[in-house]
C-alpha positions in Angstrom: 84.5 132.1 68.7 87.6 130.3 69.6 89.3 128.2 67.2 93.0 126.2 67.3 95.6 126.8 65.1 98.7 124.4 64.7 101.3 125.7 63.3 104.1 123.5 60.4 107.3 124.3 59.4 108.3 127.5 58.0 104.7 128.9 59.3 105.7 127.6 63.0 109.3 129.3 62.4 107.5 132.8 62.2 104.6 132.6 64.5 107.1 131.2 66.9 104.9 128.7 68.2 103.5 125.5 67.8 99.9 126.7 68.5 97.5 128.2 69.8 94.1 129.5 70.7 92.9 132.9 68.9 89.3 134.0 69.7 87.7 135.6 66.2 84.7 136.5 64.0 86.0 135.1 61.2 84.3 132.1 59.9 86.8 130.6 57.0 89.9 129.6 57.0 90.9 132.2 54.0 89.9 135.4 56.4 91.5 133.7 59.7 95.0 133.0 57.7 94.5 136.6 56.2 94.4 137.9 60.0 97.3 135.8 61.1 99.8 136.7 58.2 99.1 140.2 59.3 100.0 139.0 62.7 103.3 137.1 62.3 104.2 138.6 58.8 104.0 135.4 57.3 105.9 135.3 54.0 103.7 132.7 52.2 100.5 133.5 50.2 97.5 131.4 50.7 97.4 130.1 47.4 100.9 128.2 48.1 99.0 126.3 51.4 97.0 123.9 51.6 93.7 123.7 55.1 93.0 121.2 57.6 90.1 121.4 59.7 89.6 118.9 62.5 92.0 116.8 60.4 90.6 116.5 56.7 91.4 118.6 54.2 89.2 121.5 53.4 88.4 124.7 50.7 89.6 127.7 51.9 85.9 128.9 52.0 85.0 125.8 54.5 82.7 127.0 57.3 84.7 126.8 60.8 82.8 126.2 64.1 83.5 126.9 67.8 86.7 125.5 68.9 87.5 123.5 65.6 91.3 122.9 65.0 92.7 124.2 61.9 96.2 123.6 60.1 98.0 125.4 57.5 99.9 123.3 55.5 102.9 125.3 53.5 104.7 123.2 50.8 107.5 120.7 52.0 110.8 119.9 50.3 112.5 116.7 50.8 115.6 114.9 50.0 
């Protein structure tokens, strides 16, 4: 299936990228972040994220359908 993936802050500093479209088996968010840290050598662990699907906040284990858009959301530091 083909899902979106949007990319924030240090997460859209490694993939290089804003977005994009990945095609996958993978049905959770947990597997499909597992694939792309392999990917882009992401430095964060998913237990330092938080997961948007289709804009509201989901578990990790959330069930992801064809062409859903999905967010990771790494930890932000302000001033």
């Amino acid at each position: 299936m083909k899902i979106k993936v949007i990319y924030f802050a240090a997460l859209r500093e490694q993939a290089k990228k804003n977005d994009e479209i990945i095609e996958t088996s993978f049905t959770n968010p947990a597997d499909i972040y597992n694939l792309l840290k392999k990917k882009y050598n992401f430095t964060l662990e998913i237990n330092n994220l938080k997961v948007a699907v289709n804009d509201c906040y989901e578990n990790f284990d959330f069930e992801i359908k064809e062409m859903d858009s999905l967010v990771f959301i790494p930890p932000v530091a302000g001033g």
